[in-house]
C-alpha positions as CSV (number, residue, x, y, z in Angstrom):
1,X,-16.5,-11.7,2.6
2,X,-13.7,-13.2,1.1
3,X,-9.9,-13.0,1.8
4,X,-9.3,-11.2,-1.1
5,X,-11.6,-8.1,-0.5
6,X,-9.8,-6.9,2.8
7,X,-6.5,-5.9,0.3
8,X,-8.6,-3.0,-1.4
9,X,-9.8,-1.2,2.1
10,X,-7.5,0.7,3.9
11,X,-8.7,-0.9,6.8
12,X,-6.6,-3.7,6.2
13,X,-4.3,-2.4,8.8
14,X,-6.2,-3.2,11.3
15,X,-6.6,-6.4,10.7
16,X,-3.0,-7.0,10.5
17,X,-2.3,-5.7,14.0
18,X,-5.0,-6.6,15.5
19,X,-4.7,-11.0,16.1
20,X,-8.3,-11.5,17.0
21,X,-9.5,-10.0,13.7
22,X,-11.1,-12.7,11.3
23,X,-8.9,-12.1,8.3
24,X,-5.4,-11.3,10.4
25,X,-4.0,-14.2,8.5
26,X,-4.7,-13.3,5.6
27,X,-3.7,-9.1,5.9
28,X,-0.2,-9.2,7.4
29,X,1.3,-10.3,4.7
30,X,-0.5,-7.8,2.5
31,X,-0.3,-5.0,4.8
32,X,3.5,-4.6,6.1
33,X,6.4,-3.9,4.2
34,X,9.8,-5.1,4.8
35,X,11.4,-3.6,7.6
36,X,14.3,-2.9,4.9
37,X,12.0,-0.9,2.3
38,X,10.6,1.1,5.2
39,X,14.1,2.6,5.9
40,X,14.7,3.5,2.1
41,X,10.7,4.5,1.7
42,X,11.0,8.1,3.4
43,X,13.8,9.0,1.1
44,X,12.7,7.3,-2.2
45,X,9.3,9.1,-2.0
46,X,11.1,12.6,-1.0
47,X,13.8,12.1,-4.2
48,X,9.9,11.3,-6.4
49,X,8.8,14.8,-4.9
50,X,5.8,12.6,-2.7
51,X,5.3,14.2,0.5
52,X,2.1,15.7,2.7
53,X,-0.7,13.6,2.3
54,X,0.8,11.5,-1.0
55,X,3.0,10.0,1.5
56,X,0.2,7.5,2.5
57,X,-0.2,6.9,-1.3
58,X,3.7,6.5,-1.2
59,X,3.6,3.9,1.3
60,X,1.3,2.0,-0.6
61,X,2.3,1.4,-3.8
62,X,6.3,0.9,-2.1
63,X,4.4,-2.2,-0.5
64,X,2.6,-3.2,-3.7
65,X,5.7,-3.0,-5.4
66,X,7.7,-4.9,-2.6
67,X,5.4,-7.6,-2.9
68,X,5.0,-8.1,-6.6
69,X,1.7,-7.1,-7.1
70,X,-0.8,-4.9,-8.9
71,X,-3.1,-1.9,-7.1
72,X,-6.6,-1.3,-7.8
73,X,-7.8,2.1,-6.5
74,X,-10.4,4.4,-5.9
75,X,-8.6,7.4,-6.0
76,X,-8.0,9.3,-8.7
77,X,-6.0,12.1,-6.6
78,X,-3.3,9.3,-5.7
79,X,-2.6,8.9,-10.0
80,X,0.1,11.1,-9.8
81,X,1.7,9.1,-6.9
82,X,1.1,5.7,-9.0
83,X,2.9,7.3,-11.9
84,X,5.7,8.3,-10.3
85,X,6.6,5.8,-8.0
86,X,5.8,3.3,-11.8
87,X,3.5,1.0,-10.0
88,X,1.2,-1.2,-12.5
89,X,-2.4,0.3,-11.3
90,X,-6.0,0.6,-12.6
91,X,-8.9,3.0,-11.1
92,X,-12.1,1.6,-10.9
């Protein structure tokens, strides 16, 4: 599998907290956000009218924004989410 894979699954989480994991390396960069943008994250997705279950989808794109990049879903449902928060995203 390479690197780059783990960044679409959800799962990447745990290999970022778990340090035996083979691509641990390689996920925590891509899988926490700034402990900075987590204390404004709660609020910003509340103002953008994300909360119940789009919070996850919240929480994601904050981190994709954070770090500069693109997102590549799955999920159709989370659209909304992407649009709001004005993350560059394409569903496959």
């Amino acid at each position: 599998v390479h690197p780059a894979v783990i960044a679409v699954d959800t799962s990447v989480i745990v290999a970022a907290i778990s340090p035996w994991h083979e691509f641990h390396d390689v996920a925590v960069p891509l899988a926490l956000m700034n402990p900075g943008t987590c204390e404004l994250a709660m609020g910003r997705l509340v103002k953008q009218g994300i909360v119940g279950g789009s919070t996850y989808d919240g929480l994601v794109v904050l981190t994709v924004l954070e770090h500069g990049m693109s997102l590549v879903s799955l999920d159709r449902r989370a659209e909304r989410t992407y649009r709001r928060l004005g993350v560059d995203y394409r569903v496959l």
